[in-house]
N, CA, C and O atoms as a GROMACS GRO file, in nm:
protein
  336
    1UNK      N    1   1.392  -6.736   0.102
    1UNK     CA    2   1.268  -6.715   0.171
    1UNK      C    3   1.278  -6.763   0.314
    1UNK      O    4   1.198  -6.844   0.362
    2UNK      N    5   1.366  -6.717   0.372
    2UNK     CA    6   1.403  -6.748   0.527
    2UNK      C    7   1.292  -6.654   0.601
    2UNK      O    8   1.199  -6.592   0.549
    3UNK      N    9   1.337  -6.664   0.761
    3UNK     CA   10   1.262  -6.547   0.827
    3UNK      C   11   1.348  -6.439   0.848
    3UNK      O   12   1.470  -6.424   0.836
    4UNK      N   13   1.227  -6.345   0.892
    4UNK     CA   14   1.270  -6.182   0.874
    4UNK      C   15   1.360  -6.168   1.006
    4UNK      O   16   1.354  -6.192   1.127
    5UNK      N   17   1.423  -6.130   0.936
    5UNK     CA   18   1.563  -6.035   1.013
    5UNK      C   19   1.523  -5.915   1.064
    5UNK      O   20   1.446  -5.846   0.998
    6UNK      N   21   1.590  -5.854   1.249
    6UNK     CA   22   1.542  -5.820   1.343
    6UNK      C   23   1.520  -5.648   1.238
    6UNK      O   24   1.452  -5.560   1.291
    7UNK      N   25   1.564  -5.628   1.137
    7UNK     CA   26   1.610  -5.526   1.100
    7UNK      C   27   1.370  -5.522   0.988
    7UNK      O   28   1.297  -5.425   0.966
    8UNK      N   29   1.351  -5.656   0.961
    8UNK     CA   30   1.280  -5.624   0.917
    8UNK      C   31   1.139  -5.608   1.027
    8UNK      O   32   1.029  -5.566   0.992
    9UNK      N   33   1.171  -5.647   1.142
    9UNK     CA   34   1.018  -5.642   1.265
    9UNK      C   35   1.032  -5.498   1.291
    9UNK      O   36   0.943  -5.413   1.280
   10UNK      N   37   1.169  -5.476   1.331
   10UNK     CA   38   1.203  -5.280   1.351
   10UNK      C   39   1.097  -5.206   1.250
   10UNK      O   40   1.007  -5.147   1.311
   11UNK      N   41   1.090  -5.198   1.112
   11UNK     CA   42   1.024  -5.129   1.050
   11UNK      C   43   0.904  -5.147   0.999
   11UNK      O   44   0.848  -5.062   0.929
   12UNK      N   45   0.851  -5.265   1.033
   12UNK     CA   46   0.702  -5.333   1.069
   12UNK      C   47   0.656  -5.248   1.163
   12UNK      O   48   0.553  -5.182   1.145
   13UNK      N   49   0.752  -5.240   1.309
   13UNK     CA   50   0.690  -5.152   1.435
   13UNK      C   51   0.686  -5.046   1.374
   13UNK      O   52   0.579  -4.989   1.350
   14UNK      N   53   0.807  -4.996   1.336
   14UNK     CA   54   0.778  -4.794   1.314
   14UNK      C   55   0.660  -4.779   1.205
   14UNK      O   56   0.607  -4.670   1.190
   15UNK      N   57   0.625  -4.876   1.141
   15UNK     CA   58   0.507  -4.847   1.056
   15UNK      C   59   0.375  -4.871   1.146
   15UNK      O   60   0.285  -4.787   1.135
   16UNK      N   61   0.360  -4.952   1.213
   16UNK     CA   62   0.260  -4.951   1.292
   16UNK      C   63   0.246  -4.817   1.397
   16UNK      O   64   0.144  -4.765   1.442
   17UNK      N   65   0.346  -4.792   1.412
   17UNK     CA   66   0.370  -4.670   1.552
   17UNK      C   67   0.321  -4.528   1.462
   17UNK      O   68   0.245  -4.447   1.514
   18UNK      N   69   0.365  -4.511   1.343
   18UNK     CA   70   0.294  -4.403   1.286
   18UNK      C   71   0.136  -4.416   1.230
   18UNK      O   72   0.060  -4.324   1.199
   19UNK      N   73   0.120  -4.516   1.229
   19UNK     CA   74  -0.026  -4.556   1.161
   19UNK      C   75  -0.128  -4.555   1.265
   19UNK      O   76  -0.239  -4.521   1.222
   20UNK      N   77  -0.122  -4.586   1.402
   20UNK     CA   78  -0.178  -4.575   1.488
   20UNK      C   79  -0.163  -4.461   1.588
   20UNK      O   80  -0.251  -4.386   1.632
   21UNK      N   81  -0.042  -4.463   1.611
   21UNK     CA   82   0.002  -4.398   1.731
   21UNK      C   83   0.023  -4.426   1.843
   21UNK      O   84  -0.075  -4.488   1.884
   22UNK      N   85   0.144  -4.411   1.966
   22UNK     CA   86   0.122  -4.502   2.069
   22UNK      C   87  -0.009  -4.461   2.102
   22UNK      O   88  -0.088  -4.544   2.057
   23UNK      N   89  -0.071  -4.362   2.164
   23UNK     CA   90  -0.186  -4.383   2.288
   23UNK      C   91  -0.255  -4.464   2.207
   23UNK      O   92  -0.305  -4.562   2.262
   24UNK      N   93  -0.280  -4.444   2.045
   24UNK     CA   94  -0.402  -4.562   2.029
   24UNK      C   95  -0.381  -4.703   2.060
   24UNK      O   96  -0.475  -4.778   2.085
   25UNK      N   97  -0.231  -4.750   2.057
   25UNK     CA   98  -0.171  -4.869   2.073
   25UNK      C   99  -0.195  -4.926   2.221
   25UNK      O  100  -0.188  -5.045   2.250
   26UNK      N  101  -0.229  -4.801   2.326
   26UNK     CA  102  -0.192  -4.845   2.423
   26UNK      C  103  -0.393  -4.875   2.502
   26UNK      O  104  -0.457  -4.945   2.581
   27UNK      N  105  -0.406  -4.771   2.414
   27UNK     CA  106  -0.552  -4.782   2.461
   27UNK      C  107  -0.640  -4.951   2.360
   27UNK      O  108  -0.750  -4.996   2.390
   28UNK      N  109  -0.582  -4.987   2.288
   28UNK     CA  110  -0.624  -5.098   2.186
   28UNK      C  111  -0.569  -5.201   2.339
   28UNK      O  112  -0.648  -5.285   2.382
   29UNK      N  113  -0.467  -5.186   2.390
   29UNK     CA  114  -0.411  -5.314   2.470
   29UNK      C  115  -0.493  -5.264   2.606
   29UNK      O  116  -0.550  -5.367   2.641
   30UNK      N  117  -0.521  -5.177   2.682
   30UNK     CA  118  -0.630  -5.175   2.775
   30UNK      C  119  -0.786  -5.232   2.748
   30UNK      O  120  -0.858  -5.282   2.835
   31UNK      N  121  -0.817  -5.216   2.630
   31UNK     CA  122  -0.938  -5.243   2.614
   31UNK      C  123  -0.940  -5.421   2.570
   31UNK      O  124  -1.039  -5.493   2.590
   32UNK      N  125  -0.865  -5.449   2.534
   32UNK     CA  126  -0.809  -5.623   2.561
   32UNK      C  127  -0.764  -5.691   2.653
   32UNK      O  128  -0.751  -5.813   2.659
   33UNK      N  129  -0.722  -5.556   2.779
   33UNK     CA  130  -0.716  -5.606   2.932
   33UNK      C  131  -0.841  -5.650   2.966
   33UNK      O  132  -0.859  -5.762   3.014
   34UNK      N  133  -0.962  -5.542   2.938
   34UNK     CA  134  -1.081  -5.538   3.016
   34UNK      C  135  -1.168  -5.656   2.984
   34UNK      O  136  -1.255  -5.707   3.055
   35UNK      N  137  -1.122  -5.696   2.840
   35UNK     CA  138  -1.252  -5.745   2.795
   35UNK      C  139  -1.189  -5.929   2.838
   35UNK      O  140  -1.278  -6.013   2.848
   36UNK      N  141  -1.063  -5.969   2.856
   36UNK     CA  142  -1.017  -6.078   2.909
   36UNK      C  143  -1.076  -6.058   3.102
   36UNK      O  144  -1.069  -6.163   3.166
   37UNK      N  145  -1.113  -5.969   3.158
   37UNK     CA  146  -1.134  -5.970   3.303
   37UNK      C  147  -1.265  -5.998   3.272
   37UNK      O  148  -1.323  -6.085   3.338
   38UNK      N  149  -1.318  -5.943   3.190
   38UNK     CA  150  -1.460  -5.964   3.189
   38UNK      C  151  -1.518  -6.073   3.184
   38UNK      O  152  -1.609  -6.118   3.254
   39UNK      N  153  -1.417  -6.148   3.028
   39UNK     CA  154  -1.412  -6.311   3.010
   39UNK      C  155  -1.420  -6.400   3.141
   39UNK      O  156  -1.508  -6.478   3.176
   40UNK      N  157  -1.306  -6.365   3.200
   40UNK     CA  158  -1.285  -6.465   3.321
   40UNK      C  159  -1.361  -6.443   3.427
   40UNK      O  160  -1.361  -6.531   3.513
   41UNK      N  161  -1.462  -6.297   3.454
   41UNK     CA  162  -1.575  -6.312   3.550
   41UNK      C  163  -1.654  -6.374   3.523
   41UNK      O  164  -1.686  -6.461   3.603
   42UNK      N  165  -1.732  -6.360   3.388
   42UNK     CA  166  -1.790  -6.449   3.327
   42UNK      C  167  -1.778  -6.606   3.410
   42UNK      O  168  -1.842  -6.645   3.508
   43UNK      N  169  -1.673  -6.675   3.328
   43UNK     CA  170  -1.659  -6.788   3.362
   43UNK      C  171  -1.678  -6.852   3.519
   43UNK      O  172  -1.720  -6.958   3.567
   44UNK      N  173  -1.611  -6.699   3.580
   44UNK     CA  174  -1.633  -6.746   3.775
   44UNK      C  175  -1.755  -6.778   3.768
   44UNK      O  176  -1.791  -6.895   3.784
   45UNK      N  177  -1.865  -6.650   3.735
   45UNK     CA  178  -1.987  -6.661   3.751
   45UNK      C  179  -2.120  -6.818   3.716
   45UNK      O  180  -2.225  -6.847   3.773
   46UNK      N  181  -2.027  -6.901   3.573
   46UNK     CA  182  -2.102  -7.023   3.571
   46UNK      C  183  -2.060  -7.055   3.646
   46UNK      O  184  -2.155  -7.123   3.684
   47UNK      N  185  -1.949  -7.079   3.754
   47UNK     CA  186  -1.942  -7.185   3.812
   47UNK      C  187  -1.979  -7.147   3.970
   47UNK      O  188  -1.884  -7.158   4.047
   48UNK      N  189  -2.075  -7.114   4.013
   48UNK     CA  190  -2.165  -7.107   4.085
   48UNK      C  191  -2.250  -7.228   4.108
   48UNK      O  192  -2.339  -7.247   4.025
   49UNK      N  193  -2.238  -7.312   4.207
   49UNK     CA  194  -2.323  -7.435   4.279
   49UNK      C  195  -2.476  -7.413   4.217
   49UNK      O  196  -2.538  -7.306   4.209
   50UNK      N  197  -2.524  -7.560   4.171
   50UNK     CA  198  -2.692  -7.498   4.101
   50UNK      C  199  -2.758  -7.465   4.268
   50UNK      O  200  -2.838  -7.371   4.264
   51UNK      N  201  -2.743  -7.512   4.378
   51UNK     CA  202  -2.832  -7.492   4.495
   51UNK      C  203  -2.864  -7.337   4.548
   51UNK      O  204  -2.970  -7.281   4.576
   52UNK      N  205  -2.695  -7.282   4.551
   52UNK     CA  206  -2.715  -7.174   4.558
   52UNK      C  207  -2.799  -7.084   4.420
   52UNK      O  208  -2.887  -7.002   4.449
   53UNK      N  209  -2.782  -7.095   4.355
   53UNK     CA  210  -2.855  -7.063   4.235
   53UNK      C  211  -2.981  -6.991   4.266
   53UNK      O  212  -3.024  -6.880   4.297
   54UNK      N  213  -3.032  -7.162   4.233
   54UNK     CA  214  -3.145  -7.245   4.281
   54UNK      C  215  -3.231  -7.095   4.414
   54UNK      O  216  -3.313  -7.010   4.379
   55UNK      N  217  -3.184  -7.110   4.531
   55UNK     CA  218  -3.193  -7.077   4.686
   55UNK      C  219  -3.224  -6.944   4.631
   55UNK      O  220  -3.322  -6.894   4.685
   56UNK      N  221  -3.157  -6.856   4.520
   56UNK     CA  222  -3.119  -6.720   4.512
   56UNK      C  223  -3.250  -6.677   4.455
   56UNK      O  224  -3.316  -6.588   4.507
   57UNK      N  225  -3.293  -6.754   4.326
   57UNK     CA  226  -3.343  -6.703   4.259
   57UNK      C  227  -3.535  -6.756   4.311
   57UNK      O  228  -3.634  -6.726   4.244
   58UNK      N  229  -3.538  -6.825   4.423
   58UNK     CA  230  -3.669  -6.850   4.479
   58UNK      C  231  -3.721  -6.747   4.572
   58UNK      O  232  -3.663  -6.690   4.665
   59UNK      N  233  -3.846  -6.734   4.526
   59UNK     CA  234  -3.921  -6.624   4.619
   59UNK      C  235  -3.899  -6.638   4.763
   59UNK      O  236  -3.867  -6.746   4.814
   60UNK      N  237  -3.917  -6.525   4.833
   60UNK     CA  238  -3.917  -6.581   4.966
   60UNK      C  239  -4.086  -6.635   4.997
   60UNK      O  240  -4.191  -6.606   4.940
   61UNK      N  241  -4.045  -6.750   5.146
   61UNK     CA  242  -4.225  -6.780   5.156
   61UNK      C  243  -4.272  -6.695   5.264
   61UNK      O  244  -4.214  -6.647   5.361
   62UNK      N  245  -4.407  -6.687   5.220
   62UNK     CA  246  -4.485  -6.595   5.341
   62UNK      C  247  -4.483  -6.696   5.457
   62UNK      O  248  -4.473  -6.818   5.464
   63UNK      N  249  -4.503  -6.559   5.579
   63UNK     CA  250  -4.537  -6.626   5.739
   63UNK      C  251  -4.615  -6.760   5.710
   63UNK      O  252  -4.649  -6.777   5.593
   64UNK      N  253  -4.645  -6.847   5.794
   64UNK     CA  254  -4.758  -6.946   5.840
   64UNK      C  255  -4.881  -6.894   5.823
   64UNK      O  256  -4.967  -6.929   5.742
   65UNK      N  257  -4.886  -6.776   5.938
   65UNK     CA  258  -4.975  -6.750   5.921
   65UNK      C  259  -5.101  -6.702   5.814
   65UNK      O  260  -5.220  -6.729   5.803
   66UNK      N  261  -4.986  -6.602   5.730
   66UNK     CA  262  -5.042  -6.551   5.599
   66UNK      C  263  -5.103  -6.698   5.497
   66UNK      O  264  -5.211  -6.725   5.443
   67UNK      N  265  -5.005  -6.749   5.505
   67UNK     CA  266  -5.047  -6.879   5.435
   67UNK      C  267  -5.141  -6.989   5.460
   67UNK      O  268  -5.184  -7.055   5.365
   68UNK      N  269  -5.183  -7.016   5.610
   68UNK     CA  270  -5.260  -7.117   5.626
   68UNK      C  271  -5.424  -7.001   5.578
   68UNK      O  272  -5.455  -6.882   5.571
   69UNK      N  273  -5.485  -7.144   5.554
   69UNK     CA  274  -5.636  -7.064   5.545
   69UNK      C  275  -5.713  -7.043   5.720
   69UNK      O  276  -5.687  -7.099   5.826
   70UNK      N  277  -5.806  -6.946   5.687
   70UNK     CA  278  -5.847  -6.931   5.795
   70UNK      C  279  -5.970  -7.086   5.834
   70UNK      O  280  -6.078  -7.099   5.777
   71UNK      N  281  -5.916  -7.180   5.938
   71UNK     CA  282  -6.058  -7.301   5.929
   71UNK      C  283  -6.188  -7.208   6.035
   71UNK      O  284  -6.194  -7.119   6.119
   72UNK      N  285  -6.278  -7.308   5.954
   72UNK     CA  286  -6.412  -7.274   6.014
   72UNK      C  287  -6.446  -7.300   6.175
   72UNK      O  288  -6.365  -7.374   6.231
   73UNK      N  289  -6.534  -7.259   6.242
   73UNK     CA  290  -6.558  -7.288   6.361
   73UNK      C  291  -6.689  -7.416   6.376
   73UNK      O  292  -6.756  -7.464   6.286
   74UNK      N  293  -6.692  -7.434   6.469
   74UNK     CA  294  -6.829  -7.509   6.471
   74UNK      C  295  -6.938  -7.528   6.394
   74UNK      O  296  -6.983  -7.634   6.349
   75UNK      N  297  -7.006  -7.333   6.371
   75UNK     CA  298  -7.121  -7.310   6.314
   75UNK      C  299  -7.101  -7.307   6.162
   75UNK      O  300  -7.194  -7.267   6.091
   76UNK      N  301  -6.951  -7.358   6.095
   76UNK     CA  302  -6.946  -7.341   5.979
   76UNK      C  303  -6.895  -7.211   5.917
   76UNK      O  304  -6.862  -7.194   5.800
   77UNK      N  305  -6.895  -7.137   6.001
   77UNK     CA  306  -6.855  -6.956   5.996
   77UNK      C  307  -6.691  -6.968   5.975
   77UNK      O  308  -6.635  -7.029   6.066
   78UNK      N  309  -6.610  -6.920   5.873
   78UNK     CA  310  -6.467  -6.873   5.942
   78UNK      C  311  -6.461  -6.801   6.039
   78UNK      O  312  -6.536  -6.704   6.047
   79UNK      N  313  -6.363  -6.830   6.146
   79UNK     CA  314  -6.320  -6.772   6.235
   79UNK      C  315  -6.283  -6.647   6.238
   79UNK      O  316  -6.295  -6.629   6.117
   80UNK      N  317  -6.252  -6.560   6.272
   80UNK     CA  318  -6.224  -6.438   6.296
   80UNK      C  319  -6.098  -6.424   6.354
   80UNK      O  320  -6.098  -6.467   6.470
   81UNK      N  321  -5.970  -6.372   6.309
   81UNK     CA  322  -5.852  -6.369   6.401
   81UNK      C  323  -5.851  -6.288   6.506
   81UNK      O  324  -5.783  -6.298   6.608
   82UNK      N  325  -5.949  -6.187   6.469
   82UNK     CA  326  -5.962  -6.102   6.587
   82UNK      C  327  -6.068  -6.086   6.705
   82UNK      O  328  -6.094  -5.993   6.781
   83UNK      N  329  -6.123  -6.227   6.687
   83UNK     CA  330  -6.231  -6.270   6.816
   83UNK      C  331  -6.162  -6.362   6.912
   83UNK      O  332  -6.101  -6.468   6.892
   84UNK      N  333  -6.194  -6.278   7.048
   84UNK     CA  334  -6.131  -6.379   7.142
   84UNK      C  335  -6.216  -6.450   7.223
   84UNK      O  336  -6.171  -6.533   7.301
   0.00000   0.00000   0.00000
């Protein structure tokens, strides 16, 4: 019960080579290319700084202007932006 002799991997392959076929063989090893690139974008992608993250995923803020409230004048009235 030693290991197999080169004579027994030879006819391991030719049984696999008829059972599949190369293109399926070859298309089984592309689609195990893709899915290892995919893996390792993946991984780039956690390692992304939390700030930038963070920065990416925050709304932008409105002008000043939009944002401050309009203050009242003297008489208690809001102002008007378009009274001069």
């Amino acid at each position: 019960m030693g290991s197999f002799s080169i004579w027994h991997w030879v006819i391991v392959a030719l049984v696999v080579i008829l059972l599949f076929g190369r293109g399926r063989i070859s298309e089984m090893m592309g689609d195990l290319a893709k899915g290892i690139k995919s893996f390792r974008k993946g991984l780039a992608e956690d390692d992304v700084p939390e700030g930038t993250a963070a920065r990416a995923a925050a709304p932008p803020s409105l002008p000043r202007e939009a944002a401050a409230p309009a203050q009242p004048d003297a008489g208690g009235q809001p102002a008007s932006r378009d009274a001069a």
